[in-house]
C-alpha positions in Angstrom: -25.5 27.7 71.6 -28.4 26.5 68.8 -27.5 26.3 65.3 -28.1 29.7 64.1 -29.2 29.8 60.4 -28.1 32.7 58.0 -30.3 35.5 57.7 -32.8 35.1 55.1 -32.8 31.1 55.7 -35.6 29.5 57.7 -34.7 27.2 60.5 -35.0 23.7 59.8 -37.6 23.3 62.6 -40.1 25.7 60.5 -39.8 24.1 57.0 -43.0 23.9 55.4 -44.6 25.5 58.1 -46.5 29.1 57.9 -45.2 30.9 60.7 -46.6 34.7 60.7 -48.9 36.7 58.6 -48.9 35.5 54.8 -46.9 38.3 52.5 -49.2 40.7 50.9 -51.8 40.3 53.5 -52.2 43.2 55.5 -55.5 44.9 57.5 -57.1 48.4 56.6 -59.4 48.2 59.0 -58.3 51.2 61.3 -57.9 53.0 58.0 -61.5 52.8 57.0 -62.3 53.4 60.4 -60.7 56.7 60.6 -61.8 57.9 56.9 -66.0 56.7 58.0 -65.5 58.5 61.2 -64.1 61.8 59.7 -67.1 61.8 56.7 -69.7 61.1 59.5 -68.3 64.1 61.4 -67.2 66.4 58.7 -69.7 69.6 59.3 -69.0 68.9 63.6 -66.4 71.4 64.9 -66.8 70.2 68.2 -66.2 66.5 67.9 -62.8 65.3 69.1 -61.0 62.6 66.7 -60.3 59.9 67.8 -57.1 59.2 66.1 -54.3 61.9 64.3 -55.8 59.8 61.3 -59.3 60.8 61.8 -58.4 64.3 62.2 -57.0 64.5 58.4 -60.1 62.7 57.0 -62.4 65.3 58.6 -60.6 68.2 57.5 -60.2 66.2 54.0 -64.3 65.7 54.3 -65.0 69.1 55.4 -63.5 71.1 51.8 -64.3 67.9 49.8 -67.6 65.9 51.1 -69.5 65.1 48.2 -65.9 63.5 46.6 -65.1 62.0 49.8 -69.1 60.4 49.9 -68.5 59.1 46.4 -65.6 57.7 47.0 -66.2 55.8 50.1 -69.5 54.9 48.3 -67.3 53.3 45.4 -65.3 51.6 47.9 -68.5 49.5 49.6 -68.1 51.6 52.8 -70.9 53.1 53.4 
């Protein structure tokens, strides 16, 4: 069997290599997605969301849409 390094330790293999997704990074895309779609869509009853995500931003947009528009409009969304 390999040499198994303790946890927390890199292998020696990967020193000074970036393996993986750097710390801190992360991608809101689907979030932005969801809030855009539920403002766009916030006075249509009959539109299904397309995620459980969506779903809260619409009802969130619905009782709130001229915060919501402000706020996605600080943002750089829309």
């Amino acid at each position: 069997m390999g040499y198994r390094p303790p946890k927390g330790v890199r292998p020696p293999q990967f020193e000074g290599k970036r393996t993986g997704r750097p710390k801190g990074s992360r991608n809101w895309a689907a979030g932005w997605r969801d809030a855009v779609w539920g403002f766009e869509h916030a006075d249509d009853a009959g539109a299904v969301p397309p995620t459980a995500g969506a779903a809260i931003w619409r009802a969130f947009a619905a009782d709130y849409f001229w915060e919501v528009q402000d706020w996605l409009e600080s943002q750089g969304v829309i």
